[in-house]
N, C-alpha and C positions, 0 to 999 in steps of 0.2 A: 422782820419789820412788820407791824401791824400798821393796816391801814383802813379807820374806820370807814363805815360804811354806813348809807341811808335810803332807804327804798322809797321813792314819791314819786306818782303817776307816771305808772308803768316802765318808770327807770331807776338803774342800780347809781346810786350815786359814790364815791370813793372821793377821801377826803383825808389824802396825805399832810404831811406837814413835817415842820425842820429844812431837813436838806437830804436832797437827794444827790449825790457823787457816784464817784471811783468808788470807793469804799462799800457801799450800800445798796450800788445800782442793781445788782442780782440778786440782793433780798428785797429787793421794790418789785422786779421781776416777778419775783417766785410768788410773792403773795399776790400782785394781779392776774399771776395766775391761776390761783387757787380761787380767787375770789369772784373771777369773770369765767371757770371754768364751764361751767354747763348753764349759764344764765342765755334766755332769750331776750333778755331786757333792753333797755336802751342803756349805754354807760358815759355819763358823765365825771370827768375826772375837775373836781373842784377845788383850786390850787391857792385859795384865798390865805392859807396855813404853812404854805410851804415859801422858806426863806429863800431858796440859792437852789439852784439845778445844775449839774457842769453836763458835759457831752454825753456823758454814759447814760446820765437818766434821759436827755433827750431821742439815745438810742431807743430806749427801754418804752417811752411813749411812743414813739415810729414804732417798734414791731408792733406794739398793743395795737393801733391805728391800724396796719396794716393786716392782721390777727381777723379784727372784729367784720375787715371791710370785706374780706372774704367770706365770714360769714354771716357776709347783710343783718348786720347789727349796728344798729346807729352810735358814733360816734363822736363826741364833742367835749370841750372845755370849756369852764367859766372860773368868774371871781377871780381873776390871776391875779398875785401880787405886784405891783409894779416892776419891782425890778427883777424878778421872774419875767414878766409879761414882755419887757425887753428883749430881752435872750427869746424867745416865741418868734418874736418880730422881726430879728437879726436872722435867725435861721432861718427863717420864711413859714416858719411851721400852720403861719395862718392860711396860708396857698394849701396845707395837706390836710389840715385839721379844721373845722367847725371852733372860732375862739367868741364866748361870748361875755360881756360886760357882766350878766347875773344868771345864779340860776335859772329864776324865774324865764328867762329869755333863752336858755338851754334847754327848759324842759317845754316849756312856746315851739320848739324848734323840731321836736322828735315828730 
């Protein structure tokens, strides 16, 4: 799974899109790993692109989150698609995660 990517003031931005599942959640994995792997940046995960998330991708964002926050690397979301942004809200993820309405307000935020 490739998942673009945008460098703008001083943060790495990633910019999935479709769906992320069962099926896909360890190639989502692997490539935020590869992609956040030696970066000191800030990472913003920008979801305005992506359709449908089931539990697995929400697994796969908790360890990133948890990944980054050990190694004091700012971490936050924006541009959620609605009915993505749902599922965020249900699982609480806005209690563990930084969620915000635009990038611009994401990148405000670092």
């Amino acid at each position: 799974m490739e998942i673009p990517t945008e460098h703008s003031d001083g943060a790495l931005i990633l910019i999935p899109s479709g769906r992320i599942d069962g099926q896909n959640a360890l190639d989502f994995q692997a490539s935020i790993d590869k992609v956040i792997g030696n970066t000191d940046s800030a990472i913003i995960l920008e979801l305005s692109d992506l359709s449908y998330i089931s539990s697995a991708g929400l697994r796969v964002i908790l360890l990133m989150a948890k990944t980054l926050k050990s190694r004091n690397i700012h971490f936050s979301m924006c541009a959620i698609a609605p009915a993505v942004k749902e599922v965020f809200e249900i699982s609480g993820f806005g209690n563990i995660i930084s969620i915000h309405d635009t990038r611009a307000a994401a990148l405000a935020s670092i």
